[in-house]
N, C-alpha and C positions, 0 to 999 in steps of 0.2 A: 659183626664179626662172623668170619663165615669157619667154621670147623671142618678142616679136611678128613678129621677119622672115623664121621659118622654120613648114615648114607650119600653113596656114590654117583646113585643116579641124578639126585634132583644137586647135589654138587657140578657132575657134567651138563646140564640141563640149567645149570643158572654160569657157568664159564661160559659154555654155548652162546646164550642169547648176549651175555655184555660183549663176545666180540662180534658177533651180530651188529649188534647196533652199531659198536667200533665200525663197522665196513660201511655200514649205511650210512654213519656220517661223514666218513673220506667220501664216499660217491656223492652225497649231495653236496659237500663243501666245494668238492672238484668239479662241479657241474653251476654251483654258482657264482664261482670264481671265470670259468669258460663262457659263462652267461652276459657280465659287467666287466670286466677288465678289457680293454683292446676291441672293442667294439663299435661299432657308431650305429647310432640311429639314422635309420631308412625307411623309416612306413610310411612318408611321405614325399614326393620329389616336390622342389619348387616350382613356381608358377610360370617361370619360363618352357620346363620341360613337356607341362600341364600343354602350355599353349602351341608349342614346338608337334606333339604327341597329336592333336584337337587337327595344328593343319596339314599334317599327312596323312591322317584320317579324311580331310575332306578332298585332299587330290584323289586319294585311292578311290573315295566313291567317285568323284566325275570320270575316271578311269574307267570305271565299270559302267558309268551311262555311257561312257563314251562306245564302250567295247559292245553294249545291249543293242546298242541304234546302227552299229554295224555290222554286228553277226545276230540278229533276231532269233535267231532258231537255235542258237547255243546262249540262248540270255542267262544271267547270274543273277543271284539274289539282287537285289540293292540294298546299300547299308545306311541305315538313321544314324547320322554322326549326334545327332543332338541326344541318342536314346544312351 
């Protein structure tokens, strides 16, 4: 029971912190609902993309051996597809 007619300060100081908290848990209710609902999982792409991703990576390096063995003197890194 909380008694309004006796001190004020720790009365404002315990109103304070319950809507404190009140605000804290609309922010995280509202942020775990924006987290789960209307979402899809993505940390993964499938194995066609995998493999799609793996062979444009290996044209771009023979691109670049291509481009090393005819400009020598502007050579580019080379890239490890397998790294």
């Amino acid at each position: 029971m909380l008694d309004f007619e006796q001190n004020y300060p720790v009365i404002g100081i315990f109103i304070l912190s319950v809507l404190t908290c009140l605000l804290l848990a609309i922010f995280c209710v509202r942020h775990l609902v924006k987290a789960f609902w209307g979402n899809e999982y993505e940390g993964m792409p499938i194995a066609s993309e995998i493999d799609n991703y793996r062979t444009k990576l290996l044209e771009h390096a023979e691109s670049i051996r291509t481009y090393n063995t005819q400009y020598p003197e502007a050579a580019q890194s080379e890239v490890d597809v397998d790294k």
